[in-house]
C-alpha positions in Angstrom: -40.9 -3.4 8.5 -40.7 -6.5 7.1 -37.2 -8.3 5.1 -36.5 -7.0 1.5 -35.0 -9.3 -0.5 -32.0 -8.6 -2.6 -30.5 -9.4 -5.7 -27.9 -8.2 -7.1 -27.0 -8.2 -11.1 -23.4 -6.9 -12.3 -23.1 -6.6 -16.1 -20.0 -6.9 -18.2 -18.3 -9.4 -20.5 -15.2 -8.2 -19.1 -16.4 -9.6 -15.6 -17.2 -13.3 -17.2 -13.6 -13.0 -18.7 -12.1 -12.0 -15.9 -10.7 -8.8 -17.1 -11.9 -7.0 -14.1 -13.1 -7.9 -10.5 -16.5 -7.2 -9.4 -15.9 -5.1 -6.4 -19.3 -4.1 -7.1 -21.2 -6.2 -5.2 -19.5 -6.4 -2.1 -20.0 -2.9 -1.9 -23.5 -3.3 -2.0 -23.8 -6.1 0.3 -21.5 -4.1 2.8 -23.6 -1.4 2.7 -26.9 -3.1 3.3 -25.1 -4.8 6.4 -27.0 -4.6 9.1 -30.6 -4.2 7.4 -33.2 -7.0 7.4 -32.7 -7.1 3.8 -31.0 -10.8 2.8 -28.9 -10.7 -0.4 -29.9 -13.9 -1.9 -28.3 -14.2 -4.9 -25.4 -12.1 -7.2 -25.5 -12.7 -10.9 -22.5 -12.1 -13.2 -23.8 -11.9 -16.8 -22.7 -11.0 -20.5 -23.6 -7.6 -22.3 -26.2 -9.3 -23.7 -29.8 -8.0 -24.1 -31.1 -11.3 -23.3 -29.2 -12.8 -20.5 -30.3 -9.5 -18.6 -33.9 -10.3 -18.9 -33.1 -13.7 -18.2 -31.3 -12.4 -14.9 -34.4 -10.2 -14.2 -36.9 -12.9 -14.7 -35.1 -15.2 -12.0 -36.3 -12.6 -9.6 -39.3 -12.4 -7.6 -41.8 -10.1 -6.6 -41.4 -7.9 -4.5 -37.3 -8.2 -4.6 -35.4 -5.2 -4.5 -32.9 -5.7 -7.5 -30.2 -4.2 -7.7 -28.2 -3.9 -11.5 -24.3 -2.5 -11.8 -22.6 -2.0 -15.2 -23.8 -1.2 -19.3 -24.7 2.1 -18.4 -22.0 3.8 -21.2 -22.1 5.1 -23.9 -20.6 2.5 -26.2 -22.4 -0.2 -28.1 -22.1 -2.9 -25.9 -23.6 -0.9 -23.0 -27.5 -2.3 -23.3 -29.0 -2.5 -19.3 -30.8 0.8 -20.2 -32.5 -0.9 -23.2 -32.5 -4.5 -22.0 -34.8 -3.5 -18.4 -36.8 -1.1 -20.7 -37.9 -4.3 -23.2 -37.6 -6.8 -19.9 -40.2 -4.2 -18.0 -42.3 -3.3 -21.7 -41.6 0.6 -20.9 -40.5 3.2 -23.5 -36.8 4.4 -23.2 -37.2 8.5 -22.9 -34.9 10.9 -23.5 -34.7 12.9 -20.2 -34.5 16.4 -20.9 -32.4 17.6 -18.0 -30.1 14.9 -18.0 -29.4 15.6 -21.8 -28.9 19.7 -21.1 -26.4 18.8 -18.0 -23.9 16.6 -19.9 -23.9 18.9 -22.9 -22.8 21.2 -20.5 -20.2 19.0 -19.0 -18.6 18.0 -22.5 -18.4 21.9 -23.2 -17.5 23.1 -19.9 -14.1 20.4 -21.2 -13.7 22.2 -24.3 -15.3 18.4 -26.6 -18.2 18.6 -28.7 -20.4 16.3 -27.0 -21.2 13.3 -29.4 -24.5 11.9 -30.2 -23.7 8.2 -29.1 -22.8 10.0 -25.1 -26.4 11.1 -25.3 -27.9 7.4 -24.8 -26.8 7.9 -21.3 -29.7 10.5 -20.8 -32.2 7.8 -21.6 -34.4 6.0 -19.1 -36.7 3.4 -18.9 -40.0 4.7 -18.0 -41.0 4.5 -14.2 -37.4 5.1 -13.1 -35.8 8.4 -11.9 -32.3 9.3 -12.2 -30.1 10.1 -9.7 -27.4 12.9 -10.6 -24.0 11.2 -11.1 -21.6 12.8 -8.6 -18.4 11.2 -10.3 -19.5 10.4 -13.6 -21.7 10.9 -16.6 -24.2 7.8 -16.5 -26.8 8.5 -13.7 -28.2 6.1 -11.3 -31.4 4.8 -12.3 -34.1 4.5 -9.3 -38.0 2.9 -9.6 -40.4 -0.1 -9.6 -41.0 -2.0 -12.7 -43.3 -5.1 -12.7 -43.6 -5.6 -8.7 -39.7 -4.7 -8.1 -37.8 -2.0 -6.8 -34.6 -2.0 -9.5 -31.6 -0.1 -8.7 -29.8 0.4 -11.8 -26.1 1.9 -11.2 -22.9 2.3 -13.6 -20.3 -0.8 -13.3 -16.9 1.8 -13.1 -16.5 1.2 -9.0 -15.5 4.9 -8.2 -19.0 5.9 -10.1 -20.9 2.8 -8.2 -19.7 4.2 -4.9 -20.1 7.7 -5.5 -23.9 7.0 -6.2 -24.9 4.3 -4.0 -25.1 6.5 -0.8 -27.5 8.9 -2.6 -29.1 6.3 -3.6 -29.7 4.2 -0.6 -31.4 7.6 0.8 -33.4 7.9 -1.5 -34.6 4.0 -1.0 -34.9 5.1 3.0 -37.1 7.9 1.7 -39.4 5.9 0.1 -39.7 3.1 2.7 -38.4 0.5 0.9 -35.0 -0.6 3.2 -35.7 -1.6 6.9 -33.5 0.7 9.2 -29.8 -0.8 10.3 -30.0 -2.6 13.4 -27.7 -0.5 16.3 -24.1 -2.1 15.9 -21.0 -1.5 16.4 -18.0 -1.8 14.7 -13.8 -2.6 15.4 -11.2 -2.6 12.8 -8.1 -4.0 13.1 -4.7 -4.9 10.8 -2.2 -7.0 12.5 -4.3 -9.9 14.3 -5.5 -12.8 11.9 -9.3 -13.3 12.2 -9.4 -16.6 13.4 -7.8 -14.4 16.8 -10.4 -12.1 17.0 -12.7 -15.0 16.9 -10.9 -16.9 19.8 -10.5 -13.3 21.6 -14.4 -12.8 21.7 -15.6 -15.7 22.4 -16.5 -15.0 25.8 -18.1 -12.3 25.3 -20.1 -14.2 22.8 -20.8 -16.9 25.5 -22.1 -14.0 28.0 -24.4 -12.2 25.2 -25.7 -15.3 22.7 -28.9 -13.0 21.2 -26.0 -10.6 19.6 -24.8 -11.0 15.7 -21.1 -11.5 15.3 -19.2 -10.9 12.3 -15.7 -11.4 10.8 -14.4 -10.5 7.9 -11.0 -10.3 5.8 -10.2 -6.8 4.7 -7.2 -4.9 2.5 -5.9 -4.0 6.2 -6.9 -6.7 7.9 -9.7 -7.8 9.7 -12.8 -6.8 11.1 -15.5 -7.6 13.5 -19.3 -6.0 14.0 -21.6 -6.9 16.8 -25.4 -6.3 15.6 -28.2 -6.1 17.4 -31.2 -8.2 17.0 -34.7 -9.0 18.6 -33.5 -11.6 20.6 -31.2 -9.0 22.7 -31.9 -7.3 25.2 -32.2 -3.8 25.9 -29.0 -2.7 27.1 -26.8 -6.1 25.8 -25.3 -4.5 22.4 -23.6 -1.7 24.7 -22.2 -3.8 27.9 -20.8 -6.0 24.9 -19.4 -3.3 23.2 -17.3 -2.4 26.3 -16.1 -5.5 26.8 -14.7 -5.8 23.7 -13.2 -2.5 23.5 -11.4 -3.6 26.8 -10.2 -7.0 25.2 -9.1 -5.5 21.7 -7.5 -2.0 23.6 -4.7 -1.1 21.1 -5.4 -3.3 18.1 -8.3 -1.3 17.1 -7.5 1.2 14.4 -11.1 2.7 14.2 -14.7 2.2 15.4 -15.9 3.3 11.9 -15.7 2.4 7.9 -12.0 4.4 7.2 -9.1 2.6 6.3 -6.1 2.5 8.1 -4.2 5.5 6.1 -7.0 7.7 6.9 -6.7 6.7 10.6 -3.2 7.3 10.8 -3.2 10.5 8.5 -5.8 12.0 10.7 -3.7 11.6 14.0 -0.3 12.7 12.4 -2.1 15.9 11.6 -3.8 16.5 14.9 -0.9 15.9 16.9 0.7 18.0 14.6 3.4 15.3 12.9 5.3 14.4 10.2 6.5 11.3 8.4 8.6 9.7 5.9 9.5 6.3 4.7 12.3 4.3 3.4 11.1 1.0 1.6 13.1 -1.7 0.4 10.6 -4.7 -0.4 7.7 -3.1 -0.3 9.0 -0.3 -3.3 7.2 2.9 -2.2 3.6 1.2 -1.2 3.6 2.5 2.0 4.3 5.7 0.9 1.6 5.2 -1.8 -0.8 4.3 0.2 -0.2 7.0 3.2 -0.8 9.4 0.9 -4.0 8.1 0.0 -6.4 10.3 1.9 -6.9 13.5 0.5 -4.6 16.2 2.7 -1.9 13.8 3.2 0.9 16.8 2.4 0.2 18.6 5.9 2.1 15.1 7.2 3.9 12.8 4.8 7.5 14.5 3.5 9.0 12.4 1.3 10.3 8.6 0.4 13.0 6.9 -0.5 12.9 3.4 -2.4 16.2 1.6 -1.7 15.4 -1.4 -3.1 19.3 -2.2 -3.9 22.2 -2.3 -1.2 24.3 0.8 -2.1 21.1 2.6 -2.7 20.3 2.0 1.4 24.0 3.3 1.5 24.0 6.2 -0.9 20.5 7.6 0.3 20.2 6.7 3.3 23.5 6.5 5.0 23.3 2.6 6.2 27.0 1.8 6.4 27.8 -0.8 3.9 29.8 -2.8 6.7 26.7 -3.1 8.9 24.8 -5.1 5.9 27.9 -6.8 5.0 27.3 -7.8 8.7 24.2 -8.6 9.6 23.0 -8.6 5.4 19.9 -6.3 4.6 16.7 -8.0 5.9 18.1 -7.0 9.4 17.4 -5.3 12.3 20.2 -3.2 12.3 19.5 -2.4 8.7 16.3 -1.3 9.1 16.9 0.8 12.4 19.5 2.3 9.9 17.1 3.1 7.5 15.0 5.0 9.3 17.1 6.7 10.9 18.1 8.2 7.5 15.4 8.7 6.1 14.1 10.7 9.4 17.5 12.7 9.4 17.1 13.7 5.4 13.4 14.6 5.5 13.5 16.1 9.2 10.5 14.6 10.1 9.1 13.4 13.4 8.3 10.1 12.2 10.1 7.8 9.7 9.3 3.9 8.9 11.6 1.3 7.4 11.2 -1.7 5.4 13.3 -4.4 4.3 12.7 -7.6 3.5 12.3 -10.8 1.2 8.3 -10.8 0.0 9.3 -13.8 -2.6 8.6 -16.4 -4.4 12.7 -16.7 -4.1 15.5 -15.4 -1.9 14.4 -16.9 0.7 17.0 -19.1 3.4 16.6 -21.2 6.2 17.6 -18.7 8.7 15.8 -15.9 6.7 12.4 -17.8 5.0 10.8 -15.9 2.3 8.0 -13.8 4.2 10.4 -12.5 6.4 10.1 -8.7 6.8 11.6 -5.8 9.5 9.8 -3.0 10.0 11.4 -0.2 12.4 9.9 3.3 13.5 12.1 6.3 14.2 10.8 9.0 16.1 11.2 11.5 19.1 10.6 8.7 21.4 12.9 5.9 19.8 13.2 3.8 17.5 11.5 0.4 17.6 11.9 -2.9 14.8 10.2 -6.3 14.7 10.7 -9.0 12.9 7.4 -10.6 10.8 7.2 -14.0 9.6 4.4 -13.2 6.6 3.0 -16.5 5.5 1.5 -15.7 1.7 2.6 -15.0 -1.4 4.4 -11.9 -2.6 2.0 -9.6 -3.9 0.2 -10.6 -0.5 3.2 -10.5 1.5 3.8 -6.9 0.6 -0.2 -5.9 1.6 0.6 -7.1 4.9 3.8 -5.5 5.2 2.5 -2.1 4.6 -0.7 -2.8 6.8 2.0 -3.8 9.5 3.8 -0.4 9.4 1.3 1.9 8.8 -0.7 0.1 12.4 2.7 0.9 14.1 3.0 4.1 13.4 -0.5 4.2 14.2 -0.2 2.9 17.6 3.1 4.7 18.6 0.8 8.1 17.9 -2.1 7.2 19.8 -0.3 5.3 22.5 3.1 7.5 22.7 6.1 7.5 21.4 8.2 5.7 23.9 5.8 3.0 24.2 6.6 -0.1 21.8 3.9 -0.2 19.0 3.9 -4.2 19.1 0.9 -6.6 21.2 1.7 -10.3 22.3 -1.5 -10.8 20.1 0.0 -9.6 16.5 0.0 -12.6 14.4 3.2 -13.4 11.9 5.2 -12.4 14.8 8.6 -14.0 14.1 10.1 -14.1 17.4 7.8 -17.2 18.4 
């Protein structure tokens, strides 16, 4: 099969105002990773009739175009009416789609109103695609030599639909298949490291496609196939990297790290908890993320000040006196309480100074400790964290969580930390 073209349009004065981030897009482009189907372009434009069709006419033939957002019920949701005019179709009422979200407004006790029932309209030639999440379908067809994909702008509904609607595209022949790849995740090595870390492997096998990319954990890299490989090259590269990244990887797959870690606390039959100081109950926020976190995570405790650590969590005030809170001692401390309160097998700890002040020379801001608790040991590092403080505090948590991670898969006497970690801050 040959390339498909792509384009992507997200719609939304709140975008162009920067109310909102359009995660939208990257969603898209991550999903059709791996295809032979090019995103050459991604529009950002105003709830305006007009600027859609202007957005539409700057693509081509044969494109497959996809459109996120205006799909509401509210008056300044137009990308039903503005592709309808764009394409010169009639805007239906679909019967079916007008029955089912009667029956969802009733089945919440509301009176559906007539303005919700614009979301059962659609532009002749496209097929709607049930809304798993949501009220606005997807909208799926060809109009004027395009394939448009027309899906709502709220992310959770955009990601909820694109899977179905990416099979129904495969069903149709419209996306080349993915090209065999493979897939590492990791959250404490910067991505310039992986880069330097593979590069052999990318001398020994130049017809593969490397990757890299930043992630909320940290960062990733894929190794694609292509038709300048040869049969056999995509695996005996594969092995070679899982033997050069052995321990850093948190998963082989698209899940994020809590998911990772959730997963082996359960199947090994563990528990956590957490005490947070600078990073104020994130960890414990995002651990219990995944759905079925309460078979594993207890509780937390947010000692953010001094006498909290000491009331909650038993840290002797003397020892910060000593050694002052961002500390080893402190932290080892800390989870150690919170592991005795909550009973748990597992407990991390987190103190530090994320910024932009209270910061020294011996103690910069960025400076974090992170200590594990469990049957095993306890372990604590320090972290030199080189950003800002909302940033700071993203890699904090990513830091812990990857511990505990490793201590589970690795064991529990075995020290979660590589020489490879970046913003060590014993170098």
């Amino acid at each position: 099969m040959t390339r498909r073209p792509v384009r992507i349009v997200t719609v939304g004065d709140e975008l162009l105002e920067g109310r909102t981030v359009d995660t939208n897009s990257g969603r898209i482009q991550r999903a059709l990773a791996g295809r032979e189907a090019p995103v050459l372009g991604v529009s950002v434009v105003p709830d305006e009739a007009a600027a859609i069709a202007t957005a539409l006419d700057a693509t081509a033939a044969g494109d497959l175009v996809f459109l996120t957002g205006g799909l509401g019920s509210t008056p300044d949701d137009l990308t039903r009416e503005a592709v309808a005019a764009w394409a010169g179709v009639d805007l239906e009422q679909d019967a079916e789609l007008a029955s089912r979200l009667e029956r969802r407004w009733r089945a919440r006790g509301i009176n559906l109103k007539p303005s919700f029932l614009k979301q059962s309209d659609v532009p002749a030639g496209l097929e709607p695609v049930d809304n798993p999440q949501g009220s606005a379908p997807g909208l799926v067809g060809d109009l004027r030599d395009r394939t448009l994909v027309v899906l709502p702008g709220v992310p959770g509904e955009m990601a909820a639909l694109l899977p179905l609607v990416l099979e129904r595209l495969d069903a149709r022949g419209v996306l080349p298949p993915a090209a065999e790849s493979c897939l590492w995740r990791t959250a404490q090595v910067a991505e310039v490291t992986l880069v330097e870390a593979c590069a052999s492997v990318r001398d020994r096998w130049p017809g593969l496609r490397w990757s890299w990319w930043l992630t909320e954990w940290g960062a990733d890299v894929r190794v694609a196939a292509s038709p300048a490989a040869a049969a056999g090259d995509l695996a005996a590269a594969a092995a070679e990297v899982d033997r050069i990244l052995d321990g850093i990887v948190f998963a082989r797959e698209r899940r994020t790290l809590p998911e990772a870690v959730l997963e082996l606390l359960i199947a090994r039959g563990r528990t956590v908890s957490t005490a947070e100081s600078c990073t104020a109950g994130l960890v414990a926020g995002r651990l219990t993320d995944p759905a079925g976190s309460s078979a594993a995570f207890r509780g937390a405790v947010v000692a953010y000040a001094d006498e909290v650590k000491t009331a909650r969590l038993g840290v002797p005030a003397e020892l910060i006196a000593a050694h002052g809170a961002v500390s080893r001692e402190v932290v080892l401390a800390m989870a150690a309480g919170a592991r005795e309160r909550f009973g748990t097998d597992h407990a991390l700890a987190l103190s530090g100074i994320s910024g932009p002040g209270g910061g020294t020379d011996a103690k910069p801001v960025g400076t974090t400790w992170i200590a594990l608790d469990g049957p095993g040991g306890a372990h604590a590092r320090r972290y030199r964290f080189p950003a800002d403080r909302s940033h700071n505090r993203r890699l904090a948590v990513a830091a812990a969580l990857d511990a505990l991670r490793r201590v589970l898969e690795a064991g529990d006497d075995v020290s979660p930390w590589h020489q490879v970690d970046s913003w060590r801050g014993d170098r």
